[in-house]
N, C-alpha and C positions, 0 to 999 in steps of 0.2 A: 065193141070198139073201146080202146082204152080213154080213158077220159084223162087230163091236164089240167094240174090247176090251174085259175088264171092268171097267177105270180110266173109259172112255170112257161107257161106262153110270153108274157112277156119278156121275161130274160130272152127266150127261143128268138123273137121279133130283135130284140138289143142286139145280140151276137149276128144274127143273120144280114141287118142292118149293115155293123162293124164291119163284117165282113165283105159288103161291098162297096163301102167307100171310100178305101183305102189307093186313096189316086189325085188328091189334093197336090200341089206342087208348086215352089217359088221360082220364077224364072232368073235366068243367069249362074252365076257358079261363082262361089268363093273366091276361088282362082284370079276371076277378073273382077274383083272389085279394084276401084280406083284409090290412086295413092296419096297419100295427103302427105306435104313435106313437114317435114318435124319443125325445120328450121324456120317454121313460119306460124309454130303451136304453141301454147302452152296448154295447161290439163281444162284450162278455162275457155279457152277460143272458140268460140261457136264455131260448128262446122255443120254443115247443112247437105243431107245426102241425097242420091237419087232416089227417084220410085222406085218401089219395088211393087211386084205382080203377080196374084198368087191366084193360080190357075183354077177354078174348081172343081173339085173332084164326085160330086155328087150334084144332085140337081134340085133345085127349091122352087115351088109352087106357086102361084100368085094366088090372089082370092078368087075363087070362083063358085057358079049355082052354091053358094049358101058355106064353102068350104075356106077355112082360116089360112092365109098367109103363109108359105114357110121360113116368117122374119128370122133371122140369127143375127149374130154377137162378132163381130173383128175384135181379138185384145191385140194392139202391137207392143211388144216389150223391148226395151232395150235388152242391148247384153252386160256380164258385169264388167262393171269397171266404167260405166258409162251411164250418163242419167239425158233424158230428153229438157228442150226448153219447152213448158208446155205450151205455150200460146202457139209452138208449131202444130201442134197435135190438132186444128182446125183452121189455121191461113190459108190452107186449101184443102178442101174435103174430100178424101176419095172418091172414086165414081166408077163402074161397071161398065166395061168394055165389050165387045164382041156380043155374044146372046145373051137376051134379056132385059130388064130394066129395075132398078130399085132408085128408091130414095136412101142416102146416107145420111145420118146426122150424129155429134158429139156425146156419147153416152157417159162418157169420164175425161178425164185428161188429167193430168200429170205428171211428174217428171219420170217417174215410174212404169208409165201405161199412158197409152194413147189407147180407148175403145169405143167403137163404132156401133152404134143399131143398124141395121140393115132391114129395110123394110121394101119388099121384092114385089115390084109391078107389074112386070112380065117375067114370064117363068125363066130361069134359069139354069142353065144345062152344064152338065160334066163334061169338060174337056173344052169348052167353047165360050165360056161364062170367064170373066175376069175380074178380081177387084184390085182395084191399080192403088197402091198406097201413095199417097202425095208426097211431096219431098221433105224429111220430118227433118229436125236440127238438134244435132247432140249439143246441150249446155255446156257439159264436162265429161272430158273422156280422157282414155291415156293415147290417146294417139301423137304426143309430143313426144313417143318414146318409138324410135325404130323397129318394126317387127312388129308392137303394138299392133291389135286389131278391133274393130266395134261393127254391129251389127242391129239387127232386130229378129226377134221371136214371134211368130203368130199363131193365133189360136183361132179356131172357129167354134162357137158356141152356138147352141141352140138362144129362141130370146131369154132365157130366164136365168143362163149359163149356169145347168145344170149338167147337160149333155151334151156332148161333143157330137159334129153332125158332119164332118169330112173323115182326117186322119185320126189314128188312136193317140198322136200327141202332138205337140207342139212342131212346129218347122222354122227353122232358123237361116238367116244367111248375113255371110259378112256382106257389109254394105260399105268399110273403108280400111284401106292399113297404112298405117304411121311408116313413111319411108322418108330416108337420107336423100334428100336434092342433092348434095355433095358428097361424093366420096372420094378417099384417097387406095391408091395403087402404089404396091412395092415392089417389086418384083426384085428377089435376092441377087445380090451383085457378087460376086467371087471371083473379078476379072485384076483385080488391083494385086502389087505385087510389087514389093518392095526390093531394090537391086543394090547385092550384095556387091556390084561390080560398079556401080555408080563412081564419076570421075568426073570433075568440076579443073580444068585448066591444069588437066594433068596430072591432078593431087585425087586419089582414092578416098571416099567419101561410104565407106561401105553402107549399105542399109539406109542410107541419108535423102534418099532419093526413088524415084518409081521406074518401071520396065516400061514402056512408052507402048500405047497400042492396048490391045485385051478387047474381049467381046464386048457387045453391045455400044456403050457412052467410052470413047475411047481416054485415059491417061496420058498425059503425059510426061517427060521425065521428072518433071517437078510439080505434076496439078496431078492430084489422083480426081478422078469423077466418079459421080451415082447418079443414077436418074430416078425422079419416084414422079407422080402423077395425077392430078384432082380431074375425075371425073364429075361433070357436071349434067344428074340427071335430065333436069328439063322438063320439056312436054309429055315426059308420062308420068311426071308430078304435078297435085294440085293445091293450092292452099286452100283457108278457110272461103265458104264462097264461091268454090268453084273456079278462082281465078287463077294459073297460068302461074308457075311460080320460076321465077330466073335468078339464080342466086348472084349472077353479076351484078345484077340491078336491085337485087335486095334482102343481100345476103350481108357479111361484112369481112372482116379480116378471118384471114385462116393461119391460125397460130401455130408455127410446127415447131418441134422438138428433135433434136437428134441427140442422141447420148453415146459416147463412149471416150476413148482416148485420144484429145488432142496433144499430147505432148510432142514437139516437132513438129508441128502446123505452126506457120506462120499466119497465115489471113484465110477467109474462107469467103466464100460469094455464092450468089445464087443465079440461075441466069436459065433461060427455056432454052432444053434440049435440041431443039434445033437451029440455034442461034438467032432465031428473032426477038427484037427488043421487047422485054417487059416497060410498062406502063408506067410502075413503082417499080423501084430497084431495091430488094430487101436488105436492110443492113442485119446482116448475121451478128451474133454476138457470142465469143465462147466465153463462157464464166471464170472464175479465178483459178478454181481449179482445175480445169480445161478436160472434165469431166460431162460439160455438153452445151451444145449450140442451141440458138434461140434463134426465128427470124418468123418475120410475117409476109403470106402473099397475099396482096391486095386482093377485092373481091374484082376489080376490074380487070385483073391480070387470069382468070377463071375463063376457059373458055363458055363462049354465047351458049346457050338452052340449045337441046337437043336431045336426041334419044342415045345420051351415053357421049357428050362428046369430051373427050379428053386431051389431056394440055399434060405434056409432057416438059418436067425442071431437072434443071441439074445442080447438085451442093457438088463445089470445085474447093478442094482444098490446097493449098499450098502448102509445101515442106519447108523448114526455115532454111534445110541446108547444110547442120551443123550438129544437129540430132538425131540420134540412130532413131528410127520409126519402128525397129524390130522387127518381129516375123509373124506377128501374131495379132488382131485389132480387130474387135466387133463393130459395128453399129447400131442402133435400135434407131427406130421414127417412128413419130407418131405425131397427131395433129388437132386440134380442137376448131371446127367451125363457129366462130360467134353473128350468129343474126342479128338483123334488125329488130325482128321478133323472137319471142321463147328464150329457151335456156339454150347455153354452150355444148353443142354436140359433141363427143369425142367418136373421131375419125380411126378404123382400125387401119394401123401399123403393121410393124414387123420388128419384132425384139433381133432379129437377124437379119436384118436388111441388106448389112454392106460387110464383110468379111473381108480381110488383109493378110496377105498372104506375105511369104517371102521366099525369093531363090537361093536361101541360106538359113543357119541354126545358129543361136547365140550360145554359150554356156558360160557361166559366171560362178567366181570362189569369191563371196565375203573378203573369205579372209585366206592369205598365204606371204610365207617370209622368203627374205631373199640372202636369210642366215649362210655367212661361208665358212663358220664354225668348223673346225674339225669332227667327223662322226656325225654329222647333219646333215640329214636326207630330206632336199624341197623341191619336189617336181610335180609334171601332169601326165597319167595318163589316160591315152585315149584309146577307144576301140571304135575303126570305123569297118561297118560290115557291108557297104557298099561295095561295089565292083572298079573301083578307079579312087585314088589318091585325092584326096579334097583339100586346096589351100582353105590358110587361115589367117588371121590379123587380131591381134591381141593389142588392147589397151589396158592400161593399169591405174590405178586410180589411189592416189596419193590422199595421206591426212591434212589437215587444212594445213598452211602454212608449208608443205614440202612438195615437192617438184619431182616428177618422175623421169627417167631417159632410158628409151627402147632400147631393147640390147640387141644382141644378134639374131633370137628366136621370136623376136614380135612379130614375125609372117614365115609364115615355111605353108609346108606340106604335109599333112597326115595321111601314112602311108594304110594299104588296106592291111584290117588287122592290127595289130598294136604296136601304138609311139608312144611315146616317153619323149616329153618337152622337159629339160633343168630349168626351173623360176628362176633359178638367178643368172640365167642367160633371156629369159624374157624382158626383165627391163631390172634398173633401179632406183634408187630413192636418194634425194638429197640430202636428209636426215633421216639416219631409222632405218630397219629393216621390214616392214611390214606394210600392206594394202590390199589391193583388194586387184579383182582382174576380170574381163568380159573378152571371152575369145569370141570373132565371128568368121563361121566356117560355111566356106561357098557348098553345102550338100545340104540335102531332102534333112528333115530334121530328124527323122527314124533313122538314119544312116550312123549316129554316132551319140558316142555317151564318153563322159568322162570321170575322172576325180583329182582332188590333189592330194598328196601323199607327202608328211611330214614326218620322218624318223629322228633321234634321237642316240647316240653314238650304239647304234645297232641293237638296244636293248627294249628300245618300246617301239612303235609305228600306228600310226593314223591316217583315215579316208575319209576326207571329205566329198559325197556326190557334189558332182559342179550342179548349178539348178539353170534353168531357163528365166532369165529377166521376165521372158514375156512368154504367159500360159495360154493355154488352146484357149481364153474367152476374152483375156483381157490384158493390154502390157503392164501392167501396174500386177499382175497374178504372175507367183513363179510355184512352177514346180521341179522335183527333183528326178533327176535324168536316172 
């Protein structure tokens, strides 16, 4: 018979061991741990989590006829990013559930480790045997950050914690994650739409005004709308404590921002999408250079806790009336939750929230003369590749101190395929031959391109591309047609 050494046996007993006690397990799942509201944290807030209960996976001995104890070691560890208050690590002691019996007592503590002696009175069994962790309290964690998560670590040691006597390592589970009480909802608007056909008492107004109607928050001829939206999570958020968190009641103002082109806004407001009265009325504020809006909704104007209830607003702009809006207008929002408690959330937005369209194309020359020189060539042509003839209406824009008057060609028709408009049938100048010009043409804006064309008694000739005032992102951006 082969003989083994006795080192060799033992390894043999270690692995053979290993290999059967691999059946230890924490109950519940990541998935559901519970949500702590941010807007109610800071990295300091104590936060005090449930039990946790970790199944056993092997069986331990009590003393018996003359035979030693099988006591073992609980270490609980936080995870990183997270330290325990120690004094939780014994406010309440764990204790062995279902089969068996042990005494528990504090082996260590600190903010690092909560670890337990386990001294087993009645024997204890795999799959039936329980040690229930009492409710430990993180000192400092990041859970004042959305997404954040914290948990705990446990180990099972033999008593001497030399030897591992369940699983081959440690077992983990989240026990909380840092979530938003409040959020906000955009949902892209592309229903606005600026009317090249706009008519105030008879008088043409092109682009000056809105196409009345469009999907979802309807326009109308002079108010374009958007609706955006603060969900208010609720009861499937918790704050420090375990308490119940309702940001109407203890949250605070919700700071929003909206950016892009006011030019030709007269006033703006805020008001709930379905026309019932807000609590506070926000006064909107667009800045100087009317580059973006400011307003606050009260936290009392947040709809009550709930699993997700939502409170639908609308920013209503007005048009002054008297300024082309153009064809072309982004919007961004975005929004900062400020609590009672922790730091200022920022609420995700939408850099493209609200889009403006128009049922027409601007094109615009700097610069063009209205010279009637002999051998002076000053005209526009255009190319429309559309299917139907598109009217137009041309303004001209005089040097300070002089005065323009429309000639015969300040509105016609561009026929399909190529016109030729004479500038000095478009308008002219009180003093001086020169200014500048913005045609706006009732078609899709891909339908047509222009230039202006300056010759010189037939011996030189120039093109200038007309550009668009207002570019695919923003009216203040031109590009060249």
């Amino acid at each position: 018979m082969k003989k083994f050494p006795i080192k060799s046996l033992a390894v043999a007993a270690s692995f053979a061991c290993a290999g059967a006690v691999l059946a230890g397990s924490l109950a519940g799942s990541d998935a559901t741990a519970p949500k702590y509201a941010v807007e109610a944290l800071t990295a300091s807030t104590p936060v005090t989590i449930g039990s946790v209960t970790y199944t056993m996976g092997v069986a331990r001995a009590s003393a018996t006829g003359g035979t030693s104890a099988q006591d073992f070691t609980v270490v609980v560890t936080p995870s990183t990013g997270a330290a325990f208050d120690a004094a939780s690590c014994d406010a309440v002691l764990p204790q062995i559930t279902g089969s068996g019996t042990a005494t528990v007592s504090v082996k260590r503590k600190s903010t690092s480790e909560c670890a337990y002696q386990v001294a087993v009175t009645a024997p204890l069994q795999a799959g039936s045997s329980n040690f229930v962790i009492a409710p430990l309290k993180f000192g400092t964690h990041t859970l004042n950050v959305a997404g954040n998560t914290a948990g705990v670590t446990v180990n099972l040691w033999d008593a001497t914690e030399t030897s591992r006597i369940d699983n081959a390592g440690a077992l983990s589970r989240i026990t909380a994650i840092g979530s938003n009480a409040i959020s906000m909802t955009s949902a892209a608007d592309t229903a606005t739409v600026a009317d090249v056909n706009y008519i105030v008492s008879g008088v043409a107004k092109p682009l000056m005004g809105f196409v009345a109607g469009g999907a979802g928050i309807a326009d109308t001829v002079t108010v374009a709308k958007a609706q955006f939206s603060l969900v208010n999570g609720g009861a499937q958020l918790v704050a420090a404590g375990n308490a119940s968190y309702n940001y109407p009641t203890s949250g605070g103002l919700v700071a929003v921002t909206v950016v892009g082109n006011y030019a030709g806004v007269s006033g703006a407001t805020v008001t709930k999408a379905d026309g019932t009265a807000l609590l506070t009325v926000p006064a909107v504020t667009i800045n100087a250079a009317k580059t973006s809006a400011s307003f606050n909704i009260d936290k009392g104007d947040v709809g009550a806790a709930g699993a997700g209830t939502t409170t639908d607003y609308a920013l209503n702009l007005t048009a002054d009336g008297v300024t082309s809006l153009g064809t072309s207008r982004v919007f961004g929002i975005s929004a900062i939750a400020n609590p009672s408690v922790g730091s200022a959330v920022t609420l995700a937005g939408s850099s493209a929230w609200w889009t403006w369209s128009a049922n027409a194309i601007q094109l615009m020359s700097p610069y063009f003369s209205t010279d009637t020189g002999s051998g002076v060539l000053t005209r526009f042509f255009f190319t429309n590749s559309g299917s139907a003839a598109a009217t137009y209406s041309a303004s001209c824009i005089a040097e300070s101190g002089v005065t323009s008057t429309a000639g015969t060609a300040a509105s016609g028709s561009l026929n399909v395929g190529l016109t030729m408009v004479k500038a000095t049938d478009i308008c002219s100048f009180s003093t001086g031959i020169r200014g500048a010009v913005t045609f706006t043409i009732n078609a899709p804006a891909g339908n047509l391109k222009g230039v202006y064309n300056l010759g010189f008694n037939a011996n030189s000739s120039s093109f200038l591309p007309l550009t668009r005032p207002y570019g695919a992102t923003n009216a203040g951006n031109a590009s060249v047609e």
